[in-house]
N, C-alpha and C positions, 0 to 999 in steps of 0.2 A: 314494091316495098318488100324487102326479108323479111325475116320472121323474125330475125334478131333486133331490127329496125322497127320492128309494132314492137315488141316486148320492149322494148328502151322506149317508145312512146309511150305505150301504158303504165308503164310504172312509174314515167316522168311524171304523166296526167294524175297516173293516183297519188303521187307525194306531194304536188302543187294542194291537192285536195285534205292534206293530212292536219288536223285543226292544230293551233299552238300547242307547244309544248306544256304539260303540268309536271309538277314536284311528284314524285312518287307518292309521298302519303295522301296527294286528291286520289290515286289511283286505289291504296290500303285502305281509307276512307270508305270505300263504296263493299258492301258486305252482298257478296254474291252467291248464290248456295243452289244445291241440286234439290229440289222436289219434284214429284208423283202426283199428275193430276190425277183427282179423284171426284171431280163431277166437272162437267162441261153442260152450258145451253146458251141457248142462244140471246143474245143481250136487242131484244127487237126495239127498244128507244135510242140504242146509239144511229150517231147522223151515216155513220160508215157500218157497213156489216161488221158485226163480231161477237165472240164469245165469253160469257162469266166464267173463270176456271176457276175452282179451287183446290189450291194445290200443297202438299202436306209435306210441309219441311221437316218432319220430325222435331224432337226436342231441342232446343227450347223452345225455338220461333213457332211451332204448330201449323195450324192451319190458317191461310191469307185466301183472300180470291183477287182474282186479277181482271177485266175486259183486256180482252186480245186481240187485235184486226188479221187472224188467223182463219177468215171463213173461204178463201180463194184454194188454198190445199189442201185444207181439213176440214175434215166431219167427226164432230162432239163423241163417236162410238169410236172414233180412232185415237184420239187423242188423251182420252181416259185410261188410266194405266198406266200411261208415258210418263219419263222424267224431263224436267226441261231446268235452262238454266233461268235464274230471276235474281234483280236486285231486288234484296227485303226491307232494306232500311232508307227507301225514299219517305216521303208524308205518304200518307195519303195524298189520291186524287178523287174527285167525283166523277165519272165517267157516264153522262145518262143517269140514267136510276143506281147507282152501284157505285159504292167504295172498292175504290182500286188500290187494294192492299201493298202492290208488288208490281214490278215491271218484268215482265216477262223477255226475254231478250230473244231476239232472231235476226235473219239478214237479208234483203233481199234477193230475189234471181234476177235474172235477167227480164223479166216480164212487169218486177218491182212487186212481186206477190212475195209476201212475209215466212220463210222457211226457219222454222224453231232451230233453237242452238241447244243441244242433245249430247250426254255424253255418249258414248262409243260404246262404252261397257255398263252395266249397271253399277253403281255406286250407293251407298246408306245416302238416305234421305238425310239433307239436312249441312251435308260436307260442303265447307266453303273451297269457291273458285280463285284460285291463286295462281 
């Protein structure tokens, strides 16, 4: 098999995979924004490892926490500081003992371990993703 021949297979497999079509405004609908985690621990009653974040979207949204199934690459001293991407305007969810204010969004690797979605450069807390 080419290389040319896998890359046309993979990208065939991932488009079969690519969920229906939506209207743009499901996509404007969803309020996505950069915060600064500013406390991490460990959330020990969830059924899956993971972590309490609370992360400080600046004005107006403030501060949300989130449970995150982020304990496979990360450790709570590394991930404090960091900016990550989150939708802010789901419901709430109960997560275990914990209101899960925000979805944190990440992607898997290859291993299917949860790697955060990070801007590149630092950005104001708070700027929505578009």
């Amino acid at each position: 098999m080419t290389a040319t021949t896998t890359a046309t297979t993979t990208a065939t497999a991932m488009r079969a995979a690519i969920k229906d079509e939506v209207d743009f405004s499901a996509f404007s609908a969803l309020d996505m924004r950069i915060g600064r985690v500013v406390s991490c621990k460990p959330l020990v009653e969830a059924r899956k490892p993971a972590y309490v974040l609370t992360i400080d979207f600046g004005a107006p949204v403030g501060l949300l926490q989130s449970s995150a199934q982020i304990t496979a690459l990360y450790e709570c001293e590394n991930v404090v500081g960091s900016q990550v991407v989150a939708v802010v305007n789901f419901p709430a969810k109960r997560i275990a003992s914990v209101e899960s204010q925000c979805l944190v969004l990440g992607v898997p690797n290859e291993a299917g371990e949860v790697v955060l979605l990070r801007p590149e450069s630092l950005v104001p807390e708070g700027v929505r993703v578009f």
